[in-house]
C-alpha positions, 0 to 999 in steps of 0.5 A: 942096049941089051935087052936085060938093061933095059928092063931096069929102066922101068921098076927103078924110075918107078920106085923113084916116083915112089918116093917122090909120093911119099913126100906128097903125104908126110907132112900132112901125117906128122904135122898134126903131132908136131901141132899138137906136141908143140915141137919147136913152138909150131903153130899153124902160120908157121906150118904153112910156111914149111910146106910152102918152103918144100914146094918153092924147092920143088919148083926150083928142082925141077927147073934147075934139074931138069935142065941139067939132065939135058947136060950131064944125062938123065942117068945120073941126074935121077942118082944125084935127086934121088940121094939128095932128097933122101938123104935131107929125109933122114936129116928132117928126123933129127932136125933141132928147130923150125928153120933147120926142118924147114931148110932140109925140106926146101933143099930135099924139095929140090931133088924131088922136083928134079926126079920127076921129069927125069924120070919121065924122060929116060922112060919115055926115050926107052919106050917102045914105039908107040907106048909112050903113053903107058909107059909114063902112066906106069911109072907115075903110079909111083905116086900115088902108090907112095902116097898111098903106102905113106898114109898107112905107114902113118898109121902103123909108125907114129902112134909107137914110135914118133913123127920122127920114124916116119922121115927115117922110113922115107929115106931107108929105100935109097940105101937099095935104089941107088946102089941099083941105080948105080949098079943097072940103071943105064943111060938114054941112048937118045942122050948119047946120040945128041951129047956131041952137040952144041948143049948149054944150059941157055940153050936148051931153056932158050929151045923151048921157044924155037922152031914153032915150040913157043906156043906148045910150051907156053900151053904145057905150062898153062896146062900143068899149073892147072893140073898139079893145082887140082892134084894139090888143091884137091889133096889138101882141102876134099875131107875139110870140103865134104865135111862142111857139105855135111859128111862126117869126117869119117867119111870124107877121109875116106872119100880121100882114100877113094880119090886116090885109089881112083888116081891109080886106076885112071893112070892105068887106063889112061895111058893105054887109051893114049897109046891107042887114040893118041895123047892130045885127044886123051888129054883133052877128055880127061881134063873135061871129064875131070871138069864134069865130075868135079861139077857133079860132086856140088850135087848131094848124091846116095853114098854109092853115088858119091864114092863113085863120082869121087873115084871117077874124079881120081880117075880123070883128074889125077891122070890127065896132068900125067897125059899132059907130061907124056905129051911133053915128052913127045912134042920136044927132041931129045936134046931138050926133052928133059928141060920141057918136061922140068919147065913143065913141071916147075911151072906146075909146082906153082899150080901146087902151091896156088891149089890148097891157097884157092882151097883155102880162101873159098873155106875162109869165105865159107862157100867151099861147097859148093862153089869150090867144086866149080872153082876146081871143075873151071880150072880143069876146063882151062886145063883141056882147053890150053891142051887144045892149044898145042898143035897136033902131031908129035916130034918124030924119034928120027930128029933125036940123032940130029942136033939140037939146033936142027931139030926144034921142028914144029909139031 
């Protein structure tokens, strides 16, 4: 693989994930004017219902994609997920009814759920030895970069020209990304070197619980439903929570801004402190100083105080789930590398639906604060603790030009 193909890997996964970002906020950013403007007759039952619907797809995306990715490669599974959930962005602007917005966000949902572990796993199989934490880190920036850009987009777009533009917005970066994906983005060479073997869909589902790896990925799918659960539930209900502690909505926007921010710069951080001290030691930090951090913001603290402690909380909680998709990448072969990681994330979409429904419930109950800031610290606990479950060591890159069935050593 010559060294120029290889530099594409990166930037074009990245931008990827990007997308995928952006999917993170804009529902949240048009679904106010579609309330208000009574689209379709939308009311806030049904509102929950769309969202719910996208995620259902999201969780199915990334247990279907990714399993396929180990069948037809990672190349063109990250193209198909990438130009389906844009091209079902575009059609969500001229979406005549509720059913049909809903419909093209279930189906969009399915290839952004794919595109994330894909992602992961052709970066992770073209990194450098022993910056497989980085490397993944890097690339979800993405994510919160897109989430980021989205929320400001939000700002400048709807106000003149309506909640539509924002999902045309979306969908225009594919019409540049997949013609270079098409163009430069190459294929795994650990994919190529294990293609002549024995591959099935049943087969590469069923290696996840061979070989010693039952206990590894029954801990990743703990640790992942925990982890996209406090990205989401955190998402959702932080600005309703720190409203109700008192904060003017001003400010608990902003301290959304914040966590964000501080999401970005754990991820940086994060990843190169892996590639140094290892990825299971980094993963349980994380999730325990993200567990600390959610506790301390149950305590009234100086506003200098309170903008650090929630950028301190970005920094830990959104980026240990990131460790935890690194440290799926290196416990599994090659062969099954993209199932894990899309099992993985599959499971954790359900974290994502369960954290604003555990949000939720504590406001209906009126003792989100403080309680639900010890709710989310004991799921970040639960986090660190099925981290502590998977065995030390990793997959050796060696075992990825041997076949499927003889490499499902234990860890």
């Amino acid at each position: 693989m010559s060294p120029g193909a290889r530099s594409w890997v990166v930037p074009l996964a990245w931008t990827a994930v990007l997308l995928d970002g952006f999917d993170l906020v804009v529902l949240g950013s048009v679904l106010p004017v579609l309330l208000r403007d009574h689209v379709w007759g939308l009311t806030p039952a049904t509102a929950s219902v769309v969202s719910t619907v996208g995620l259902a797809g999201m969780t199915l995306g990334a247990v279907a994609i990714g399993t396929v990715t180990d069948l037809l490669g990672r190349r063109k599974s990250l193209i198909l997920s990438v130009t389906l959930f844009s091209l079902c962005t575009l059609l969500c602007a001229f979406a005549p009814s509720t059913f049909v917005f809903g419909l093209l966000r279930f189906v969009a949902g399915l290839g952004l759920g794919g595109c994330l572990p894909t992602a992961i796993t052709l970066v992770t199989e073209y990194a450098r030895s022993g910056k497989s934490g980085s490397a993944t880190t890097t690339v979800m920036t993405g994510y919160h970069v897109g989430a980021v850009l989205t929320a400001l987009l939000g700002i400048v777009l709807i106000g003149p020209l309506g909640w539509r533009a924002m999902f045309v917005a979306g969908a225009l970066p594919a019409v540049v990304l997949v013609p270079l994906m098409l163009k430069f983005l190459p294929e795994s060479e650990t994919f190529q070197r294990v293609r002549e073997t024995e591959r099935s869909a049943g087969h590469a589902v069923a290696g996840l619980f061979r070989g010693g790896l039952l206990r590894a990925t029954i801990a990743f799918w703990v640790t992942s439903f925990m982890g996209l659960l406090l990205v989401y539930g955190l998402n959702t209900w932080l600005p309703e929570i720190m409203r109700q502690a008192g904060y003017p909505l001003g400010a608990a926007l902003s301290l959304l801004l914040t966590l964000n921010v501080g999401g970005i710069v754990g991820l940086l951080v994060a990843g190169r402190v892996a590639d140094r001290v290892g990825i299971r030691p980094s993963a349980i930090v994380w999730f325990c100083a993200g567990a600390l951090f959610l506790a301390l913001l149950s305590v009234k603290l100086p506003a200098v105080g309170l903008y650090a402690a929630v950028f301190l909380t970005g920094c830990f909680v959104f980026s240990a789930q990131v460790l935890v998709y690194a440290y799926v990448g290196r416990i599994y072969p090659g062969a099954i590398r993209a199932t894990g990681l899309g099992w993985s994330a599959g499971v954790g979409r359900l974290g994502a639906i369960s954290g604003p429904i555990l949000g939720g419930a504590l406001l209906t109950a009126g003792i989100a604060y403080p309680w639900g800031f010890y709710a989310f610290a004991g799921v970040g606990a639960l986090g660190a603790l099925a981290v502590a479950v998977v065995r030390p060591g990793h997959h050796s890159p060696a075992q990825d030009a041997t076949p499927a069935k003889q490499s499902h050593a234990p860890s």
